[in-house]
Structures are given as structure tokens and as C-alpha cells.
PyMOL CGO cylinders between C-alpha atoms (Angstrom):
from pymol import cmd
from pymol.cgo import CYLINDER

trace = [
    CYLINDER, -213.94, 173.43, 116.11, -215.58, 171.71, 118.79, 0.3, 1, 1, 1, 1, 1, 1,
    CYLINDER, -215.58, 171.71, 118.79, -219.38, 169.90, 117.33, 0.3, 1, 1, 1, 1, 1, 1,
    CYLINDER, -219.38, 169.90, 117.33, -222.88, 170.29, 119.39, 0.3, 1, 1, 1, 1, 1, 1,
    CYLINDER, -222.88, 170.29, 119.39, -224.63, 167.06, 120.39, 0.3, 1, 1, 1, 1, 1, 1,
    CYLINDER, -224.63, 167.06, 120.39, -227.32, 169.09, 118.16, 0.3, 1, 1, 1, 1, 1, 1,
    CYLINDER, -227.32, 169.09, 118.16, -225.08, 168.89, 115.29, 0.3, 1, 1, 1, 1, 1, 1,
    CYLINDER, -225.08, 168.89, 115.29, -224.42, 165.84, 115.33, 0.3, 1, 1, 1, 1, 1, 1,
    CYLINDER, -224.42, 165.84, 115.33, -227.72, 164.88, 115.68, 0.3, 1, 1, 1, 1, 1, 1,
    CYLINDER, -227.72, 164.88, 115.68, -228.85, 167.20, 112.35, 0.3, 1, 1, 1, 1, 1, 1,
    CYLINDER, -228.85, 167.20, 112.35, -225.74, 165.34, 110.32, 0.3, 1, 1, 1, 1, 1, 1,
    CYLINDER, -225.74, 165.34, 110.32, -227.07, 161.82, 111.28, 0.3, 1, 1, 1, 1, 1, 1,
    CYLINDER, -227.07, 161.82, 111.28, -230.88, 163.25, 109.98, 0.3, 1, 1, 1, 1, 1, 1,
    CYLINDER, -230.88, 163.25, 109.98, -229.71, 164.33, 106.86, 0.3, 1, 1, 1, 1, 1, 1,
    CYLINDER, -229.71, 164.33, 106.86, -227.67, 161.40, 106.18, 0.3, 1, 1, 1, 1, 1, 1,
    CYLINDER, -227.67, 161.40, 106.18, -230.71, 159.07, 107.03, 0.3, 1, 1, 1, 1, 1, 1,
    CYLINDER, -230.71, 159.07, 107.03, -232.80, 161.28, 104.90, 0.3, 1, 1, 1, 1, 1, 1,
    CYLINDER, -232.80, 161.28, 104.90, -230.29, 161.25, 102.02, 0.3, 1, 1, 1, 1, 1, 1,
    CYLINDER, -230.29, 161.25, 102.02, -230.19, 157.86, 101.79, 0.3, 1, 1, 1, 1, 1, 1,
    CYLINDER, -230.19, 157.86, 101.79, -233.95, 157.65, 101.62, 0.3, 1, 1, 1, 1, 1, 1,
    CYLINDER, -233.95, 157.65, 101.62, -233.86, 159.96, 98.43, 0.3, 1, 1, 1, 1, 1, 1,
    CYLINDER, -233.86, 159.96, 98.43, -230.79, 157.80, 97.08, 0.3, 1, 1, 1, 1, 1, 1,
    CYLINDER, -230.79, 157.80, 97.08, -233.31, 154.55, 97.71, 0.3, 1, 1, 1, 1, 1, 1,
    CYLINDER, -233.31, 154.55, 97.71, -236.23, 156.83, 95.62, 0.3, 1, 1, 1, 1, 1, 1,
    CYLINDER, -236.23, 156.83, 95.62, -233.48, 157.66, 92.78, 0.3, 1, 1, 1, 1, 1, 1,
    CYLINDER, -233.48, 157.66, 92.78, -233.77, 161.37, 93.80, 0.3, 1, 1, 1, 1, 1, 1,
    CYLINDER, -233.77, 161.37, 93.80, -230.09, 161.95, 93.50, 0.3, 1, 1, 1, 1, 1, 1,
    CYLINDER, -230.09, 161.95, 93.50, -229.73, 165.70, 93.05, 0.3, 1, 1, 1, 1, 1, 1,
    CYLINDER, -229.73, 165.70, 93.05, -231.72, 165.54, 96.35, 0.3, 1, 1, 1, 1, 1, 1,
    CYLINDER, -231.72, 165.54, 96.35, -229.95, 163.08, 98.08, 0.3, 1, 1, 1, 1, 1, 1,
    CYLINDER, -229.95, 163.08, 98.08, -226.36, 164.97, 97.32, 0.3, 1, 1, 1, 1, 1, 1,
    CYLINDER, -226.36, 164.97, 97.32, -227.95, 168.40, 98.65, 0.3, 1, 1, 1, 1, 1, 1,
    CYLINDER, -227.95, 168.40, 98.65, -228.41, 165.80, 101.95, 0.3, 1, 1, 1, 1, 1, 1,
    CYLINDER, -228.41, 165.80, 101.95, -225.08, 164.37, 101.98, 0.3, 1, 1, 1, 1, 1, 1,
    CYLINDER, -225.08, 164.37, 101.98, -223.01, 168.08, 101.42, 0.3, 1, 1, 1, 1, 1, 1,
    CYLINDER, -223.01, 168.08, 101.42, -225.27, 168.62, 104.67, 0.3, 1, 1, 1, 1, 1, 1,
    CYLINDER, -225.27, 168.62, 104.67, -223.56, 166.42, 106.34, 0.3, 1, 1, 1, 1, 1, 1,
    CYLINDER, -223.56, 166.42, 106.34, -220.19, 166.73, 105.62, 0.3, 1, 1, 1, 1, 1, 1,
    CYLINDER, -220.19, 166.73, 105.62, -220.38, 170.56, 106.50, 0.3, 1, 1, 1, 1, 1, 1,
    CYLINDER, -220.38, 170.56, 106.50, -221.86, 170.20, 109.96, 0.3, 1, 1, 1, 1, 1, 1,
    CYLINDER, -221.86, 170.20, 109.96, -219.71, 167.15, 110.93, 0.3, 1, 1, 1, 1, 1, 1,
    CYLINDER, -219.71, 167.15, 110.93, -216.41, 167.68, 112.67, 0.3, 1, 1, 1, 1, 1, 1,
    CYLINDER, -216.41, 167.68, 112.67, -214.05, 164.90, 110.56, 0.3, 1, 1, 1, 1, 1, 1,
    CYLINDER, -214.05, 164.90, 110.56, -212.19, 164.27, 113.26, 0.3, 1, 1, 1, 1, 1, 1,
    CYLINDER, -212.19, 164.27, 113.26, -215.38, 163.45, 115.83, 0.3, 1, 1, 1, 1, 1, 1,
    CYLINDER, -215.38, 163.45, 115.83, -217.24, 161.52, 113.90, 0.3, 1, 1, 1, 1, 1, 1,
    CYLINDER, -217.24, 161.52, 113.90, -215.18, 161.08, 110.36, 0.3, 1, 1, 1, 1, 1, 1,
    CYLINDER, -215.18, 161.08, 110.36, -217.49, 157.49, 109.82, 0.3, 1, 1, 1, 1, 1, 1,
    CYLINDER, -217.49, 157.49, 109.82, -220.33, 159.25, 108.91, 0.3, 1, 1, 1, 1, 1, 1,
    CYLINDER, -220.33, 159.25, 108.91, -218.49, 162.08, 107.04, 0.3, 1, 1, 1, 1, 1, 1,
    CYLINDER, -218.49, 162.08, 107.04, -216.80, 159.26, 105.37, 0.3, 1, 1, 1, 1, 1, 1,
    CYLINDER, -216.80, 159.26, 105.37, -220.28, 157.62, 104.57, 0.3, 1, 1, 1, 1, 1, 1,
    CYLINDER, -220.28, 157.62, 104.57, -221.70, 161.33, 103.30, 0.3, 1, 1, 1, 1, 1, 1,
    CYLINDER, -221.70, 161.33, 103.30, -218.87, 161.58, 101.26, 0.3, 1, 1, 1, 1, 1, 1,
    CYLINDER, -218.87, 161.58, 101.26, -219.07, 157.44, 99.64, 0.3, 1, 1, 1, 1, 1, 1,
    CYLINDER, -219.07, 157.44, 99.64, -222.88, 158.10, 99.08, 0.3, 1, 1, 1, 1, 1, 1,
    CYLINDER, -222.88, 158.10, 99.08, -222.21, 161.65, 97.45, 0.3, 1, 1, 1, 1, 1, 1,
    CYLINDER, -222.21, 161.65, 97.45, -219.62, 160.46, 94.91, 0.3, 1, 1, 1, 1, 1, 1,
    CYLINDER, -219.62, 160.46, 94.91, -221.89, 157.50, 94.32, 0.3, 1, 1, 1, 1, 1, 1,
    CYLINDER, -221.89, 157.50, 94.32, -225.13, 159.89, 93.66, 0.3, 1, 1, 1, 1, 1, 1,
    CYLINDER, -225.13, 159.89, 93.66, -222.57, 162.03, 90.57, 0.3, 1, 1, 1, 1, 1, 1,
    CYLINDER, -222.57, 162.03, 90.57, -221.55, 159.39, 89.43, 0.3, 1, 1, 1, 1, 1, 1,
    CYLINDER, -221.55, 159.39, 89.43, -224.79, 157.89, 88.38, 0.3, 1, 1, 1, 1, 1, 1,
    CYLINDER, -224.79, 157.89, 88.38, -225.84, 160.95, 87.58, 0.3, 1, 1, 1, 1, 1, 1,
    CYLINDER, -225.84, 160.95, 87.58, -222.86, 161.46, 85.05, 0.3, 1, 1, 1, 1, 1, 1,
    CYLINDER, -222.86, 161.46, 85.05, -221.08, 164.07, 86.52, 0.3, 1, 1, 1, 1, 1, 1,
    CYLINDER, -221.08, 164.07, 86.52, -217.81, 162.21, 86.72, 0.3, 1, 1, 1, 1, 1, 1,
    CYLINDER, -217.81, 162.21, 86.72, -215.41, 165.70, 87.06, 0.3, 1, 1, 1, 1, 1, 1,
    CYLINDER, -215.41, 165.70, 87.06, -217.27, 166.70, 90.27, 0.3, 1, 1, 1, 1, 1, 1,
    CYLINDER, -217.27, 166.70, 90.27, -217.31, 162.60, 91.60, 0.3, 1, 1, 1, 1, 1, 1,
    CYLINDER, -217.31, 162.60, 91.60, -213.70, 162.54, 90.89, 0.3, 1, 1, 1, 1, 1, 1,
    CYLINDER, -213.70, 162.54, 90.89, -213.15, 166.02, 92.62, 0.3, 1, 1, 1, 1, 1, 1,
    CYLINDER, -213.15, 166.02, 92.62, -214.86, 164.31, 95.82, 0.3, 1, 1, 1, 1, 1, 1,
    CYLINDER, -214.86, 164.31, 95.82, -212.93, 160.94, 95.72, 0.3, 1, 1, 1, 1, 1, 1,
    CYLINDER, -212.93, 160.94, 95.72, -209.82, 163.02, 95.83, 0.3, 1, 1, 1, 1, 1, 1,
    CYLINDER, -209.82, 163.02, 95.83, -210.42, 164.42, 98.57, 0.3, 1, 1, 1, 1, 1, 1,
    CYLINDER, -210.42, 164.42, 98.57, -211.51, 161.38, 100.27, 0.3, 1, 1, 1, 1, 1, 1,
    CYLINDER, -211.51, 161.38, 100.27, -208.06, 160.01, 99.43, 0.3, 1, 1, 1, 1, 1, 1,
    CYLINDER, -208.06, 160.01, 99.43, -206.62, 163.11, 101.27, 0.3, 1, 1, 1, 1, 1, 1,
    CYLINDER, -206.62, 163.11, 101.27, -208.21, 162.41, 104.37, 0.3, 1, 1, 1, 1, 1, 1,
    CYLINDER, -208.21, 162.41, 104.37, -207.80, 158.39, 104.37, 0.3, 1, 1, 1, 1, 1, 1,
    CYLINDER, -207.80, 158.39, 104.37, -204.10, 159.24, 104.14, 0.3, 1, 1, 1, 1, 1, 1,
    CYLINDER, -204.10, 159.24, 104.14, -204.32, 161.48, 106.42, 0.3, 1, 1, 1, 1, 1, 1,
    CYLINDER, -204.32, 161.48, 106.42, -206.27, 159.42, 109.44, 0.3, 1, 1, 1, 1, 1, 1,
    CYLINDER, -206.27, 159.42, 109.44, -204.79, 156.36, 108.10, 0.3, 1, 1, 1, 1, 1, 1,
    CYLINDER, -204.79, 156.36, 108.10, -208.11, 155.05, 107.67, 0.3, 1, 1, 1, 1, 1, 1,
    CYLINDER, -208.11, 155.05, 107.67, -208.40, 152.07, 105.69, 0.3, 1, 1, 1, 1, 1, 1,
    CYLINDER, -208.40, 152.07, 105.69, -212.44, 152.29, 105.31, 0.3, 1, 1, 1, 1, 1, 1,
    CYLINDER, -212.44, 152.29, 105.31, -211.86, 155.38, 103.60, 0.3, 1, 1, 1, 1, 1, 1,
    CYLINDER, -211.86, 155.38, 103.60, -209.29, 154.49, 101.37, 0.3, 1, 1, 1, 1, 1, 1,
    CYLINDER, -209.29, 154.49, 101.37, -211.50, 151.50, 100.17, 0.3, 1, 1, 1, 1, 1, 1,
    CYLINDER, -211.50, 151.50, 100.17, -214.18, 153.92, 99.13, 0.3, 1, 1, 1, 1, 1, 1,
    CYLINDER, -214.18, 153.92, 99.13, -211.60, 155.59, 96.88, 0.3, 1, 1, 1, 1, 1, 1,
    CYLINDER, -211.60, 155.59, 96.88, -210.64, 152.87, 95.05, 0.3, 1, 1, 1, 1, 1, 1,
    CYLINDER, -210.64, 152.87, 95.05, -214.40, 151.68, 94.96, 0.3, 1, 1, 1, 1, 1, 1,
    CYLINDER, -214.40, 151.68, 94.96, -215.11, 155.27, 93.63, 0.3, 1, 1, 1, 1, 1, 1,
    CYLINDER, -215.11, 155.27, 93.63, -211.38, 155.46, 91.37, 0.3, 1, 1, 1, 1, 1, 1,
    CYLINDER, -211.38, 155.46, 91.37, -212.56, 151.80, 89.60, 0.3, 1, 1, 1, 1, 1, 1,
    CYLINDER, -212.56, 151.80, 89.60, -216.03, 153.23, 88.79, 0.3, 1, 1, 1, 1, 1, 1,
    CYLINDER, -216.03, 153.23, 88.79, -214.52, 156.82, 87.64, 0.3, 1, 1, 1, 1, 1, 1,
    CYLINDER, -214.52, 156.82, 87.64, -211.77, 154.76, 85.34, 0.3, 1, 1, 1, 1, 1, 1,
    CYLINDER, -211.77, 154.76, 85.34, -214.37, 152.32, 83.90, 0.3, 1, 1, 1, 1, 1, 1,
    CYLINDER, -214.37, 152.32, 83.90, -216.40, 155.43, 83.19, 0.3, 1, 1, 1, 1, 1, 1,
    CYLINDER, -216.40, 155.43, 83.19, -213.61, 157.44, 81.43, 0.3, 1, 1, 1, 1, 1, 1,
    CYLINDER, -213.61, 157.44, 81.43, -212.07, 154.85, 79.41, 0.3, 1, 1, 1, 1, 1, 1,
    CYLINDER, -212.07, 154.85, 79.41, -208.84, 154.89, 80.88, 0.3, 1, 1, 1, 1, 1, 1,
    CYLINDER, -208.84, 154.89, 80.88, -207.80, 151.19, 80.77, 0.3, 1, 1, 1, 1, 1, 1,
    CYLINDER, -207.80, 151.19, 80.77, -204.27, 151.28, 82.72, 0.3, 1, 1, 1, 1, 1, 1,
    CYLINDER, -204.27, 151.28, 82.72, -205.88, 153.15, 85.17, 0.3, 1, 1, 1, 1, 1, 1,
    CYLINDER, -205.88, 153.15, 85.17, -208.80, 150.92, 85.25, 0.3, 1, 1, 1, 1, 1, 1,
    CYLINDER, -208.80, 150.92, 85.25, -206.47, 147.92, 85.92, 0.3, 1, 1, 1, 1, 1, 1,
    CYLINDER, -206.47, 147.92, 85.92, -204.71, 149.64, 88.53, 0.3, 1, 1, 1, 1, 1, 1,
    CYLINDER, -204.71, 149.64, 88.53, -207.35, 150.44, 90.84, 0.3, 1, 1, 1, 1, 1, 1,
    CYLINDER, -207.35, 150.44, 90.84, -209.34, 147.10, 90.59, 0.3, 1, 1, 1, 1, 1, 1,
    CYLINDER, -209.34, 147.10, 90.59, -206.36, 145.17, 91.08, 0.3, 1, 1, 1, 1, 1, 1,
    CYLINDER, -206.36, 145.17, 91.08, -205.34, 147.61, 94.23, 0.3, 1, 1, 1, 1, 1, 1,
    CYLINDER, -205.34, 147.61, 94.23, -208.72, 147.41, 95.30, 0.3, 1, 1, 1, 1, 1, 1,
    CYLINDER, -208.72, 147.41, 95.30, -208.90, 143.84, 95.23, 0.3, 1, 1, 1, 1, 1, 1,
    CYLINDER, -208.90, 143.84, 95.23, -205.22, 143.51, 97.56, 0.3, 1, 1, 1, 1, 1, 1,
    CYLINDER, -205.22, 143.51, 97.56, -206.55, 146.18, 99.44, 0.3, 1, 1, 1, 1, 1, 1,
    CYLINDER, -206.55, 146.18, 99.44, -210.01, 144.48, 100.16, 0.3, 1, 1, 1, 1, 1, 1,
    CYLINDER, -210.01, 144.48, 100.16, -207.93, 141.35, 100.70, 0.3, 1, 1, 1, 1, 1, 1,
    CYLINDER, -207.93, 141.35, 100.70, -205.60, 142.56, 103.27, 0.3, 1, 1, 1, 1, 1, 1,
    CYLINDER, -205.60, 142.56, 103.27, -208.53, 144.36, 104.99, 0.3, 1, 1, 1, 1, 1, 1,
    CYLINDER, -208.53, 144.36, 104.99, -211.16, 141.22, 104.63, 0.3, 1, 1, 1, 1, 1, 1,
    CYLINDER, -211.16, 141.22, 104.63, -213.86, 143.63, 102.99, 0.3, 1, 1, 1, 1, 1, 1,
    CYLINDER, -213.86, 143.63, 102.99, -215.59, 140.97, 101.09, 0.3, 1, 1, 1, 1, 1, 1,
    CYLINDER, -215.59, 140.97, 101.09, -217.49, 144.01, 99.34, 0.3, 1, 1, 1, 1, 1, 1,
    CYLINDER, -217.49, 144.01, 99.34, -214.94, 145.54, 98.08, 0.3, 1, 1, 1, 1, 1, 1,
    CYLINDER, -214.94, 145.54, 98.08, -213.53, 142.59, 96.33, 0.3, 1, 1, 1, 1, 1, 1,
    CYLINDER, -213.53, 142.59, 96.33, -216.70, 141.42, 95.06, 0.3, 1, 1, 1, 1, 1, 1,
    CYLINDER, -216.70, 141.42, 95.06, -217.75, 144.97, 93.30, 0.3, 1, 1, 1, 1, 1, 1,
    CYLINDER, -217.75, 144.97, 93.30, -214.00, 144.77, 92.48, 0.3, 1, 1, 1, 1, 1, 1,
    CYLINDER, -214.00, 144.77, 92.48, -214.19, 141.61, 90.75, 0.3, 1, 1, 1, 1, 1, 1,
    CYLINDER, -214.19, 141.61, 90.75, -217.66, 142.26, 88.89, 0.3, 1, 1, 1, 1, 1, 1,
    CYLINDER, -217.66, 142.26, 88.89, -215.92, 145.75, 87.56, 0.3, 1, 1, 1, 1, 1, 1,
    CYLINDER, -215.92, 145.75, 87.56, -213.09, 143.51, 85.81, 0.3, 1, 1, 1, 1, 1, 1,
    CYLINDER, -213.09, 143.51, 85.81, -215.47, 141.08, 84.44, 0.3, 1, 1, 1, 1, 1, 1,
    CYLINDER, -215.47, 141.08, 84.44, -217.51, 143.91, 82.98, 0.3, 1, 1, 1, 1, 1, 1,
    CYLINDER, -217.51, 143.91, 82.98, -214.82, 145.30, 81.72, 0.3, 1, 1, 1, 1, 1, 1,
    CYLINDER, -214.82, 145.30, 81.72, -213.35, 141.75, 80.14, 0.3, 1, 1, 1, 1, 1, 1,
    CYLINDER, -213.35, 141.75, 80.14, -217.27, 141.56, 78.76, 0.3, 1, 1, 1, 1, 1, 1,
    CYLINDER, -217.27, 141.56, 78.76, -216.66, 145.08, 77.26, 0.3, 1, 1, 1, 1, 1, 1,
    CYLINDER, -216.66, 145.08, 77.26, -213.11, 143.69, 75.12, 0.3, 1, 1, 1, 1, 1, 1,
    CYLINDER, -213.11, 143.69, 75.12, -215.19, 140.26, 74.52, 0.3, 1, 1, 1, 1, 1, 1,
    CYLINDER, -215.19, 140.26, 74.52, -212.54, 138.21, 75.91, 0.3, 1, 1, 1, 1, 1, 1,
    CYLINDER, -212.54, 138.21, 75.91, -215.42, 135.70, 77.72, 0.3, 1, 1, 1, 1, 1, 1,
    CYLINDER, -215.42, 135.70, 77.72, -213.28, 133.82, 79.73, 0.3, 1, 1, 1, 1, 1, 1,
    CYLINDER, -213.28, 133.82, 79.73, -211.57, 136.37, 81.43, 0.3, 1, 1, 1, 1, 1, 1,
    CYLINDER, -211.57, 136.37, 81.43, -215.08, 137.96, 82.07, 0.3, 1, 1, 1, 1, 1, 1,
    CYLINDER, -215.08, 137.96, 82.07, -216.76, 134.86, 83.18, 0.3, 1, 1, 1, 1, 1, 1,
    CYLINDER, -216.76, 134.86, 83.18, -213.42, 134.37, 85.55, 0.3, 1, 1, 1, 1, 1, 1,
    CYLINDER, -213.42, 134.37, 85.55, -213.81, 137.61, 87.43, 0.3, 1, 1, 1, 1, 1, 1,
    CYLINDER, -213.81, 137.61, 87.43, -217.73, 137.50, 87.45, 0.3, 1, 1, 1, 1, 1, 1,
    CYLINDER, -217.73, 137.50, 87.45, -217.58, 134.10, 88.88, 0.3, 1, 1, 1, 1, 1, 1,
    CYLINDER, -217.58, 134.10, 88.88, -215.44, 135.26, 91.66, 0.3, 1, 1, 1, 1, 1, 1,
    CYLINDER, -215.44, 135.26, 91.66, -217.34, 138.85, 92.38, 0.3, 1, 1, 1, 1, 1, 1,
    CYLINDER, -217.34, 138.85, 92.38, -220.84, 136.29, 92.59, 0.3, 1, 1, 1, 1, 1, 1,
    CYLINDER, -220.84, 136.29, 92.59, -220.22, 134.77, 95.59, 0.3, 1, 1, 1, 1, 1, 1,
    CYLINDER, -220.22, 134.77, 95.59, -218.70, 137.84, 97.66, 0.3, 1, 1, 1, 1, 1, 1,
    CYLINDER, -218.70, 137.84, 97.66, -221.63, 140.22, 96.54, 0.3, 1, 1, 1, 1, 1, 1,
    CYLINDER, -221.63, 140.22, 96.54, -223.95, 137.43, 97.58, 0.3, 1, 1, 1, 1, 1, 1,
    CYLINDER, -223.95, 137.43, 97.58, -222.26, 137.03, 100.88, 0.3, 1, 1, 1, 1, 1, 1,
    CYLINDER, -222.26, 137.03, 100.88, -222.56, 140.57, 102.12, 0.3, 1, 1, 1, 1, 1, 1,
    CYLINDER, -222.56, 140.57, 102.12, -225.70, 141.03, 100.96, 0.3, 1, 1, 1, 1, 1, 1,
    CYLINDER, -225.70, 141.03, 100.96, -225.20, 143.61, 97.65, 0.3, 1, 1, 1, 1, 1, 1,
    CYLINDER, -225.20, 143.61, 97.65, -228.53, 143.11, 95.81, 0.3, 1, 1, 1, 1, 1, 1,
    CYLINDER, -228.53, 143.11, 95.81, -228.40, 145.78, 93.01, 0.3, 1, 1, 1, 1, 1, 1,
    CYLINDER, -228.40, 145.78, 93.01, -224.22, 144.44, 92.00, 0.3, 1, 1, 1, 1, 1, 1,
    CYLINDER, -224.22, 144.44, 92.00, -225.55, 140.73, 92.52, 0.3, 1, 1, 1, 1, 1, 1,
    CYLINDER, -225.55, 140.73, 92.52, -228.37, 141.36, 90.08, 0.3, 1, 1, 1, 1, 1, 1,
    CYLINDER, -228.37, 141.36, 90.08, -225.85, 142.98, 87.52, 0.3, 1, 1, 1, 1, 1, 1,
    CYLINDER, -225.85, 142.98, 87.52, -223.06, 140.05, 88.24, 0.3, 1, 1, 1, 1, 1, 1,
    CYLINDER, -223.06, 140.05, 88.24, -226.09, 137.25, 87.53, 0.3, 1, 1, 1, 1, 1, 1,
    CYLINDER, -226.09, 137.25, 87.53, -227.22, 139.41, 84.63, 0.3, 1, 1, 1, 1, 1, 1,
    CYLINDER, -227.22, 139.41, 84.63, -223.57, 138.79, 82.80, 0.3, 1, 1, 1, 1, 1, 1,
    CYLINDER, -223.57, 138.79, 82.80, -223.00, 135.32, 83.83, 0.3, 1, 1, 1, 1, 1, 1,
    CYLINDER, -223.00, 135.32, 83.83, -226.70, 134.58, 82.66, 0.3, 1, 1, 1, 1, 1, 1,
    CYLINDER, -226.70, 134.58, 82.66, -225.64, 135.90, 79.46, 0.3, 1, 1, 1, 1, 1, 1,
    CYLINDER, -225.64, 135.90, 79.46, -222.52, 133.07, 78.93, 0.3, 1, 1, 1, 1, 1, 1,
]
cmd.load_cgo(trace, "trace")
């Protein structure tokens, strides 16, 4: 299935105009404009932006709570990094896995996706990655109330969040070293 210039053009619109309801916290409105885009998109075309639909979509359920359908959507993602071999995809999944383990409570999961995510960002120089990586473990060290482990992590995640320019997981990293 072959996409229209005109198609194209609607996905990039509704992915614009779902981040500007993700900016004004209208999630459920924002997701409506994400599933947009992923369903007029041909992956193989143009599989950033479907790839960007799909990050921005899992991040909208998840901070909306509904972890079963987020998880549903990172799966998938996962299927098609593996599949295209793409390596900005596959950080979004274990962005998205982190955040979905940290969530549910499952701690050996937890550990293995923030310490793949943190090789992964490594070997791939994604400074965000590592940094959101980072700030997840030191959350989750300030969870167990083991402080220097916390303060460890959060020290590291501080600089990389401030270097790419993360405002909202800067503000929660100085929040928790603020607190030591």
C-alpha cells in the first residue's frame, strides 16, 4: 500500500495537533490524534513519525493509567524495531517497558529494562535515554529508601536530562536530589 503526498501530509497534522493537546494535558484527545496517525502512515515510508505517534501514544496511557493498553502498544513497537532493525524504536520500548515495570511493581523486570536501556542508550549515544533511565533507578532506589543508591543514579540522570534539554524529568530529578 502505496501513501498519497495528501496522506502524509494529514499524518504530520494530526501528529502536530496531538502533541499540542499532549502540551494542554488533553490526553484522551491527543491519543485519538496519534491512532490518526499511525493508521494513515505507511510504516515502511515514513516509520519516524509512526514511530513518534506510537512513543507519544503509549506515553499519553500511561499517564493516564491505562497501563494494559500502553503495554499492548509498546509490544508492538518492539515488533516492528525488530523487525526494521531500528534502534530509535527499540529505545522507545525500553523507555516505555521501564515506565510500565516501575508502574506494575515488577522489580526484576524493572531492573532489567533500565539497565538494558541504559547499555542500549550507551551504545547508541542517546543521552535521553540514559538520563530518564538513570532518574527511573534513582526513583526507584528512593522508593526502597536505600539513599545512596538513589542519590547515585539521580546524580547521573541530572546532567544528561539537562543536556538534551528534558525540562519536565529535570524538574522531577532536582525535585529528589533537593530532597537529600
Amino acid at each position: 500500500m502505496k501513501s498519497s503526498k495528501e496522506s502524509m501530509e494529514y499524518a504530520k497534522l494530526a501528529f502536530l495537533l496531538g502533541k499540542s493537546k499532549a502540551d494542554q494535558y488533553k490526553f484522551e484527545e491527543a491519543i485519538m490524534l496519534f491512532d490518526t496517525v499511525s493508521k494513515t502512515t505507511n510504516l515502511t515510508q515514513n516509520s519516524d513519525l509512526w514511530i513518534d505517534a506510537t512513543r507519544y501514544k503509549v506515553e499519553m496511557l500511561l499517564k493516564l493509567n491505562q497501563i494494559d493498553r500502553a503495554k499492548v502498544l509498546i509490544d508492538e513497537l518492539e515488533k516492528f524495531a525488530q523487525e526494521f532493525n531500528s534502534n530509535k524504536a527499540m529505545g522507545y520500548v525500553l523507555r516505555g517497558n521501564c515506565i510500565y515495570y516501575l508502574r506494575t511493581k515488577n522489580d526484576s523486570l524493572f531492573n532489567f529494562y533500565t539497565q538494558s536501556a541504559i547499555q542500549h542508550a550507551q551504545k547508541n549515544k542517546n543521552e535521553e535515554l540514559e538520563g530518564i533511565a538513570c532518574l527511573f533507578k534513582g526513583l526507584k532506589f528512593t522508593d526502597r529508601n536505600e539513599m545512596d543508591s538513589a542519590k547515585y543514579f539521580l546524580d547521573l540522570a541530572l546532567p544528561l536530562l539537562k543536556k538534551v534539554n528534558h525540562e519536565y524529568y529535570t524538574s522531577i530529578c532536582l525535585t529528589n536530589i533537593g530532597s537529600f
